[in-house]
N, C-alpha and C positions, 0 to 999 in steps of 0.2 A: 617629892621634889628632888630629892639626887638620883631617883630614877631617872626625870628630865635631865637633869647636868651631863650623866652619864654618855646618856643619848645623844644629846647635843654636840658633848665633844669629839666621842667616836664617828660622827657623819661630817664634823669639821676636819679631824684626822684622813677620812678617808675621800674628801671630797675638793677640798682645798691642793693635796698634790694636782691631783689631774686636773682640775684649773691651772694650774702652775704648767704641769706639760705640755696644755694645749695651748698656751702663749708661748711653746716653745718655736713652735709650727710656722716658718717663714709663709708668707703670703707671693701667690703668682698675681703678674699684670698680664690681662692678653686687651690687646689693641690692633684695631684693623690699618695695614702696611698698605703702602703705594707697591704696583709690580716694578717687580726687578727683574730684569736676566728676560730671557727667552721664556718664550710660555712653551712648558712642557705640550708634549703632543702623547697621548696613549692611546695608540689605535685600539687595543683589546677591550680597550672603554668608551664605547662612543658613544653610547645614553649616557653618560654620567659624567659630575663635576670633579674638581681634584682640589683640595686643601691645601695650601703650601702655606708652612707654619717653621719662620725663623726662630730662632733660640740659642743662648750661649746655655744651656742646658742638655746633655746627650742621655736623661735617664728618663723621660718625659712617655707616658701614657695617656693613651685617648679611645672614650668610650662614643657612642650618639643615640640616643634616645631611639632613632631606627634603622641604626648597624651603621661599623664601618664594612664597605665593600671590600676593599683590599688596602693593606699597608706600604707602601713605597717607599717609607723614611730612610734615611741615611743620618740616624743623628749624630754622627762623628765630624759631617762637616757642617752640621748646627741646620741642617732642612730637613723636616719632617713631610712629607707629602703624602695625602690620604687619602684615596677614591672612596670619594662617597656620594649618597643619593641628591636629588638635585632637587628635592622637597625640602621645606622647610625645617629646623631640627635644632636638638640645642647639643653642643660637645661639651664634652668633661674632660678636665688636662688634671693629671695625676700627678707626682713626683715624690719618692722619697723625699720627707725633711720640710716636706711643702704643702700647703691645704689645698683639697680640689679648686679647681676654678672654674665654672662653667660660662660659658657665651655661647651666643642665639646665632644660626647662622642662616641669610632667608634664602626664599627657593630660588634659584639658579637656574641657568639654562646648561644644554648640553656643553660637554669640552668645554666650560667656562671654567676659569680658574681665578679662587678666592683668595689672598695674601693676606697673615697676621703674624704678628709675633708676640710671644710668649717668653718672659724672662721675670727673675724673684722684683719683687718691691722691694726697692731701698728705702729702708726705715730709720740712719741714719740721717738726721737733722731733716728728718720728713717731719709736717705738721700734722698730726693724724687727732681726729676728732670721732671719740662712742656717742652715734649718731644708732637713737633706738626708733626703729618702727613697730608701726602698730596698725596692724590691716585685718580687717573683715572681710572676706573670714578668712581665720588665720592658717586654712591652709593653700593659701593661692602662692604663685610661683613667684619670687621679686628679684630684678633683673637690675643692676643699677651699670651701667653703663656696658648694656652687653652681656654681665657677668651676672652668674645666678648667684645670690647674696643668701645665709641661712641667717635670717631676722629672728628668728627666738631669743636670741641676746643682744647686747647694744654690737652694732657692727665700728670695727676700725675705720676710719673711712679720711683722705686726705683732703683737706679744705678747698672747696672751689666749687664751680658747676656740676652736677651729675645728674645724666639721664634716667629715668626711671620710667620699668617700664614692669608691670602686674598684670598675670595671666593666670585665668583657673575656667576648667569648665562650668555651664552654666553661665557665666559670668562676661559684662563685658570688658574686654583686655584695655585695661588703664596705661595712658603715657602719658608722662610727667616733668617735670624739672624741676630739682631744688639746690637751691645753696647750701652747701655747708662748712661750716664755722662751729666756735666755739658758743656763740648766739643761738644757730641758728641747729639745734641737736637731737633734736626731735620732730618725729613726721604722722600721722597716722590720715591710712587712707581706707574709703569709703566701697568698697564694689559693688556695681549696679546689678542686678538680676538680669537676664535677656532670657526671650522666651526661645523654645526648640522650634528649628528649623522642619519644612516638609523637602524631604531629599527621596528623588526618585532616579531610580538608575534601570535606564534602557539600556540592554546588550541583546546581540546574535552571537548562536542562537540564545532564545530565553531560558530554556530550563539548566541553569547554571548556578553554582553556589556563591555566595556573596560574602565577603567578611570583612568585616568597618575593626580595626585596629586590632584583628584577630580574633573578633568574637563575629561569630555564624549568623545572615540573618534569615531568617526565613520567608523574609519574601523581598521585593523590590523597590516596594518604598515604607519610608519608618521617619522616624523624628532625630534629629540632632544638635544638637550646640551648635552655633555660629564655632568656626574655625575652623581646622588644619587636620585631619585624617590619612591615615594607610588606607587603602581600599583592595581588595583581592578579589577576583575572576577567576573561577577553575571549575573545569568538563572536564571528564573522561577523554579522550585524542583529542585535545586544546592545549594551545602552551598558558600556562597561566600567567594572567596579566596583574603587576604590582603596581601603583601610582600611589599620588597624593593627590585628595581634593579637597580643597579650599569652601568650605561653606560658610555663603555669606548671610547676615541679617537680613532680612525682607527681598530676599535674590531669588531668581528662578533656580534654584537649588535643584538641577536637571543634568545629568552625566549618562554619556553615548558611550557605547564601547565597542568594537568589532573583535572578538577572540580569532585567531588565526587557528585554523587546525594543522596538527601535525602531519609532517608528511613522511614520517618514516611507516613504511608499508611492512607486518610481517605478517605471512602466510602459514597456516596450520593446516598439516596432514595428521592425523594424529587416529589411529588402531587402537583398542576399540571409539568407534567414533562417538558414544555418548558415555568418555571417560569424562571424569571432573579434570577440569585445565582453569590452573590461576597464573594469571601472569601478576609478579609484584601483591599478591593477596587479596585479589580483584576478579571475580568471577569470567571467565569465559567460553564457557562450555560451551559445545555444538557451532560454534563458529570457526569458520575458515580464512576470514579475512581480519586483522586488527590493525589498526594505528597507534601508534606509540612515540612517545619523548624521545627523539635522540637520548642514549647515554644504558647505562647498564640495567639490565630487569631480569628477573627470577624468574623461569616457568617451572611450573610445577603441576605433573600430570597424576591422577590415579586412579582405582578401580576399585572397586572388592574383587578379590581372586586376582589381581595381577599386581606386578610387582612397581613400585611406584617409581615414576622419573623425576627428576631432579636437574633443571641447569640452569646454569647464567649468563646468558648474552650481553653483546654490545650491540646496540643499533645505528650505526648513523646517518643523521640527517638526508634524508632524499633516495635514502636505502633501502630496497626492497629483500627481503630478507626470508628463506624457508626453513620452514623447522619440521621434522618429521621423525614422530614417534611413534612407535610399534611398543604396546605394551607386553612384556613377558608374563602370561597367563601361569600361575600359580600350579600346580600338583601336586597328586600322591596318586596311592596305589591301594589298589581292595584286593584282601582274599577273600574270598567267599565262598562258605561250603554250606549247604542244608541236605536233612534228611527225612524222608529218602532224596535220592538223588535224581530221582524223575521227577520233582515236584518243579513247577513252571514257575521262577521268578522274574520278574518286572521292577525294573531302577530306573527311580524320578528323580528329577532335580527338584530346586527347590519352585521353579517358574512351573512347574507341573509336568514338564515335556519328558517321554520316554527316552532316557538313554540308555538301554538296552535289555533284550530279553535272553534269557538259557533256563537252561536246566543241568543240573547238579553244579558242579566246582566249577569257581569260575574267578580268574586273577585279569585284573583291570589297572592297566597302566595309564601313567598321564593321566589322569581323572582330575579334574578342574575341583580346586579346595572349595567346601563347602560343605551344604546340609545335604542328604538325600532320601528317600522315601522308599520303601521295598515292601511290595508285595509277596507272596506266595501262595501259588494252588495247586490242591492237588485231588481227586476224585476222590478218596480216601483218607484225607484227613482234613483236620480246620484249617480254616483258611491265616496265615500269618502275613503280619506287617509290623515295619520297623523304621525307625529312625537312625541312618549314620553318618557321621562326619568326618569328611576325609582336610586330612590338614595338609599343610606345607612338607613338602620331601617327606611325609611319615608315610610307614606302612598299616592300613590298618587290617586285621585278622579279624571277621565275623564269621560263628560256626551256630546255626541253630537245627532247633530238630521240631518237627511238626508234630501234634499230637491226633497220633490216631482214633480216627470216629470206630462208636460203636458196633453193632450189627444193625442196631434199631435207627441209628443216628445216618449209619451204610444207605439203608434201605430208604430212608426219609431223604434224604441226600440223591439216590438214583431216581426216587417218585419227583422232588423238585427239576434236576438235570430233564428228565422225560417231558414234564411239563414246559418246561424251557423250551426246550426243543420241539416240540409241539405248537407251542406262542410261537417260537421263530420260526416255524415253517408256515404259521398262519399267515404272519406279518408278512413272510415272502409272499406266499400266495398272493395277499391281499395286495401288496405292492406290483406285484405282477400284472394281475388285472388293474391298477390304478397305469401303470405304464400305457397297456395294452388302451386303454380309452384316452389317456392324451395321446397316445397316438394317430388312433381312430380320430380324435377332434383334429390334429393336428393334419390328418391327410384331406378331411372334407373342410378344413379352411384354407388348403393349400389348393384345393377343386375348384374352393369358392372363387379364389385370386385367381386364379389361374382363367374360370369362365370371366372373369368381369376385366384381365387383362388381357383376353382375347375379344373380349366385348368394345372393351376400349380402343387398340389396334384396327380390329374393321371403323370403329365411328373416325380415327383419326384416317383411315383412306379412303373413310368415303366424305371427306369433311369435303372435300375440297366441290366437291357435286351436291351437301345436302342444299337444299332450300325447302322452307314453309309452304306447306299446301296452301294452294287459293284458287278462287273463283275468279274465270273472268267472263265477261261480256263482248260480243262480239258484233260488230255493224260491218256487213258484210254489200259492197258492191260489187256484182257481177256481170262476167262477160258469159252468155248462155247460150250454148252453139249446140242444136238440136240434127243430129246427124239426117232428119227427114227433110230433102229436098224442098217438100212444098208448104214445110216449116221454119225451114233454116233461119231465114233473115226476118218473120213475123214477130221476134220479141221486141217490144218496146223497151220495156225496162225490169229491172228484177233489186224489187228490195228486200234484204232477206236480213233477219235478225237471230244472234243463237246466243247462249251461254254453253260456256263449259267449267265442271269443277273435277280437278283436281286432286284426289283422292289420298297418294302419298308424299312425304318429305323427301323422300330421296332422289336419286339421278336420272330413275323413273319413275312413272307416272301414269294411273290411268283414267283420261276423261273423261266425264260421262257428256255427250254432246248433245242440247234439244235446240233447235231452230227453227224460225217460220220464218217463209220467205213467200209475198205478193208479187206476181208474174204478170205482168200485163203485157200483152199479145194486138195485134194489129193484122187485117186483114184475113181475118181466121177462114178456114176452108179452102183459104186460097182466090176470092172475086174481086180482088183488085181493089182494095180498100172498101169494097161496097156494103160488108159486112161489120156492124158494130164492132167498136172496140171492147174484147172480153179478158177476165179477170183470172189464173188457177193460181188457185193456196194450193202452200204445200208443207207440210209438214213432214219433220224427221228427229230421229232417236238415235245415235249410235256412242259408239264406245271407241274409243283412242287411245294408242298405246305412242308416249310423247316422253321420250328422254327430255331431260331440262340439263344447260348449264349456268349455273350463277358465273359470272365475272363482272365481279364490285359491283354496282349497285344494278346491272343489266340482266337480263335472266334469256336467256336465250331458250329458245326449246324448238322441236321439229316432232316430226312423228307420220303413224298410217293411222286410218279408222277404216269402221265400218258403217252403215247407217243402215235405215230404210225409212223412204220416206213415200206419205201420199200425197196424191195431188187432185187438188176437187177444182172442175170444170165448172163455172157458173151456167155458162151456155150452152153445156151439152145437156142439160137438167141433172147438173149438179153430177158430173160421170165423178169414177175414185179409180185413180190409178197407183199403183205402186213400183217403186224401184229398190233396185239395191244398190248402193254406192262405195263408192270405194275411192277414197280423198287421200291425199299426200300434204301436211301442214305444215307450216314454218312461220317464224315469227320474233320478233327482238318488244322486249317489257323495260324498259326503265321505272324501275322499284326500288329508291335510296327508301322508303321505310315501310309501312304495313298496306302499302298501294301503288299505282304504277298506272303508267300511260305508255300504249306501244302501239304496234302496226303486224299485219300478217298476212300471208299469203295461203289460198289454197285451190289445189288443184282437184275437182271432183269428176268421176266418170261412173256413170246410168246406167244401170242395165233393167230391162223391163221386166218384171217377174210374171205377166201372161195377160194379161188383161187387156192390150189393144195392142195392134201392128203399128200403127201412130207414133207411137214411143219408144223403139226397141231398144235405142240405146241413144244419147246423148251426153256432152260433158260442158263442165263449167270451170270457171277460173275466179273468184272472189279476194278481191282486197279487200280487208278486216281492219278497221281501226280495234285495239280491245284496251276496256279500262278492267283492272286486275283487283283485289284486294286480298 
């Protein structure tokens, strides 16, 4: 028990002042003002609203939930004026001697300007009433007339109307009114649960980061509490976009954005061209073109082996801007000596490439810092290799000595070299002759082109003359003029039938010719009609030598022959005459596809090869219908 006593007093001791000096703490009023005066104009701010906040107080602080922009106050002549955001937000008014005051200020439009004033509560024959609340849950926001009130204790409060207004996430925001009095001193209020919002946000372009009250989301639509948020937009060459957006209960909770890209242009030239380049700590390697935020940025170039650049620019706005670096490639210096001094060394880098071969001492300047590789050969002794590294401005001094082969190790060493040489002169050989036959294939496929692009050239000038071999058929009417006097005018009529084929495609052609042709004769012997009318067949073979030319769908052709043809007498008892012939042809075919309809002329001349005086020589002239295929 005087344990307890003990305890009890010492927390009364210490606990009881500071209740005492927190009643010392005058109280601020802030109350929304009618404008006065001219409304300020601030060009440099034209998205944004301005606070103008009367006061006979010049020592007066203000904080806001999401920044103030810029301070404009003049508290000496009692205005305080504050560019701030034109979202939603609650301000905090500070003052030595005096308790915070907070009040709610709603969203606003551009260049709109809000008017309040802020000045101490006269407490002086004020009626002031400890009015305790009590709100579920007890950590939600409580606003009594504008002003953020700390409800964990009975609050001061002056008798009369007061607005009441309870906000907290999750939750929906309570507005209220109560009276109070010395009756009326007590409140507790109820807060409703609301369910999370679905908020989706379209932007161009899409793959851009999102962040709801500075926390990151990772994708484009998520859940939220009904109410009032920061929202952030930002790409790489984007200006990033800040707003508020208002999320409502049961609402299409849907937000559009268009991010604008930057248009400040800077150009990179930059030696060696796949050094590392960070602009601002932001990758950029191997590019030549970037976009960038008006305003100051860091480039920062390097290399392994070259020495690193450093600077800091200004960009601005609409400025196209070059930057160009040549990295300073790093060095040193080798000496180099091996023994003997005839032995052949070979220096690698570290990427494999030879940079350089000698023999014996050898001093190498400018040598790009790094690792290197070193061979040595020599016919008489072991083969050596090494690793060195040449640093920054150092010099480095390497001195080796090879170790001489044996006699046995000599002689092993000339039978491998011999053998070597030996394979390598096989391997030439062999490559020689492998040469020597693609050559040889390479000049008889060059023969082969060559025949079949001279094969090609002839069919293309003889194109214009080929046409398809065909047969045709021939119906031949004739005019038959028999050089013998006392035959001349005795033919009646002559029908005479033949085919001819055709043998080649090309522009010539040779036809083979067979035709019969029925001669009927009148007045035979010469007695004046008194002698029966008689019958000679006549038969013939020959061969035709007949250029053709196609134009479009007509085939023209001409030509000579030869023939020989008999001729059998009915009424002589069947006599057989023969001649030689010798014709001149001509003729136009209309053939638009694998056949043809035309007309022809021929002129044939007789000669009698011995068999009667009767017949020595006569000639003919035949028009020919001929159907072609």
């Amino acid at each position: 028990m005087k344990h307890f006593y003990v305890l009890f007093i010492l927390s009364f001791l210490f606990v009881v002042p500071q209740a005492a000096i927190a009643q010392q703490l005058s109280e601020l009023s802030v109350e929304e003002a009618a404008p006065s005066g001219p409304i300020p104009v601030f060009r440099d701010f034209p998205d944004h609203a301005v606070l103008i906040i009367e006061s006979n107080l010049t020592n007066l602080n203000f904080d806001s939930t999401v920044g103030i922009v810029e301070d404009k106050s003049n508290p000496q002549d009692g205005i305080y004026r504050l560019i701030i955001q034109t979202w939603r937000q609650t301000i905090t008014v500070s003052a030595q001697g005096y308790k915070q005051a907070r009040f709610s200020v709603p969203q606003s439009e551009a260049r709109e300007a809000l008017y309040y004033t802020v000045n101490p509560v006269e407490t002086e024959n004020s009626d002031l009433v400890y009015v305790r609340f009590i709100v579920n849950p007890d950590d939600a926001t409580l606003y009594v007339n504008n002003q953020e009130i700390d409800y964990s204790e009975s609050v001061p409060l002056e008798s009369g109307t007061k607005q009441i207004r309870i906000e907290r996430d999750g939750m929906r925001t309570l507005d209220d009114e109560i009276k109070v009095d010395p009756q009326n001193n007590f409140y507790s209020f109820e807060m409703e649960e609301i369910e999370q919002e679905i908020v989706s946000i379209n932007t161009n372009p899409d793959d851009l980061t999102i962040a709801i009250d500075d926390i990151e989301q990772n994708r484009n639509q998520f859940f939220l509490y009904p109410g009032d948020y920061i929202i952030r937009l930002s790409k790489q060459n984007y200006k990033t976009l800040e707003t508020q957006i208002t999320v409502t209960e049961g609402g299409d909770n849907t937000f559009t954005y268009q991010l604008q890209p930057f248009i400040g242009q800077l150009t990179l030239n930059i030696n060696p061209f796949d050094a590392q380049v960070l602009i601002d700590k932001q990758n950029y390697s191997r590019q030549t073109s970037v976009q960038l935020a008006p305003g100051r940025h860091l480039l920062e170039v390097s290399k392994e082996g070259y020495e690193s650049y450093q600077d800091q620019f200004v960009l601005q706005e609409n400025q196209a801007l070059t930057k160009t670096v040549e990295l300073e490639q790093l060095t040193g210096e080798l000496l180099f000596g091996i023994t003997p001094s005839s032995a052949e060394v070979t220096l690698f880098n570290e990427s494999g490439q030879m940079v350089k071969q000698w023999t014996g001492l050898q001093k190498l300047r400018d040598l790009p810092v790094g690792l290197y590789q070193f061979n040595a050969r020599h016919p008489e002794y072991e083969p050596l290799s090494g690793q060195l590294k040449i640093e920054k401005d150092k010099s480095v001094m390497e001195d080796y000595t090879m170790k001489s082969l044996s006699d046995i190790e000599l002689e092993k060493r000339k039978e491998e070299e011999r053998l070597e040489n030996l394979l390598a002169e096989q391997r030439a050989k062999a490559e020689e002759r492998k040469q020597q036959e693609e050559a040889e294939t390479l000049r008889q496929l060059r023969e082969l082109q060559e025949q079949r692009e001279a094969e090609r050239k002839k069919q293309e000038r003889m194109q214009i003359f080929k046409y398809p071999a065909y047969t045709s058929f021939n119906f031949h009417y004739s005019d038959f003029a028999l050089n013998t006097s006392s035959f001349k005018d005795n033919v009646k009529s002559v029908l005479k039938l033949g085919f001819a084929v055709n043998t080649f495609d090309t522009w010539y052609t040779l036809a083979y010719d067979f035709s019969y042709a029925s001669i009927t004769m009148k007045d035979y012997d010469g007695f004046d009609g008194e002698d029966p009318i008689s019958t000679i067949d006549a038969f013939s073979a020959g061969l035709t030598f007949t250029p053709t030319l196609p134009l479009g769908p007509f085939l023209i052709s001409g030509g000579a022959g030869l023939s020989i043809t008999q001729y059998m007498d009915e009424i002589d008892t069947y006599s057989y005459y023969y001649t030689t012939d010798f014709y001149f042809r001509g003729g136009v075919v209309l053939m638009p596809e694998n056949w043809g309809v035309g007309f022809g002329v021929t002129y044939d001349q007789s000669y009698d090869i011995g068999i009667s005086e009767e017949y020595t020589e006569f000639s003919q002239t035949n028009l020919s219908l001929i159907i072609a295929f």
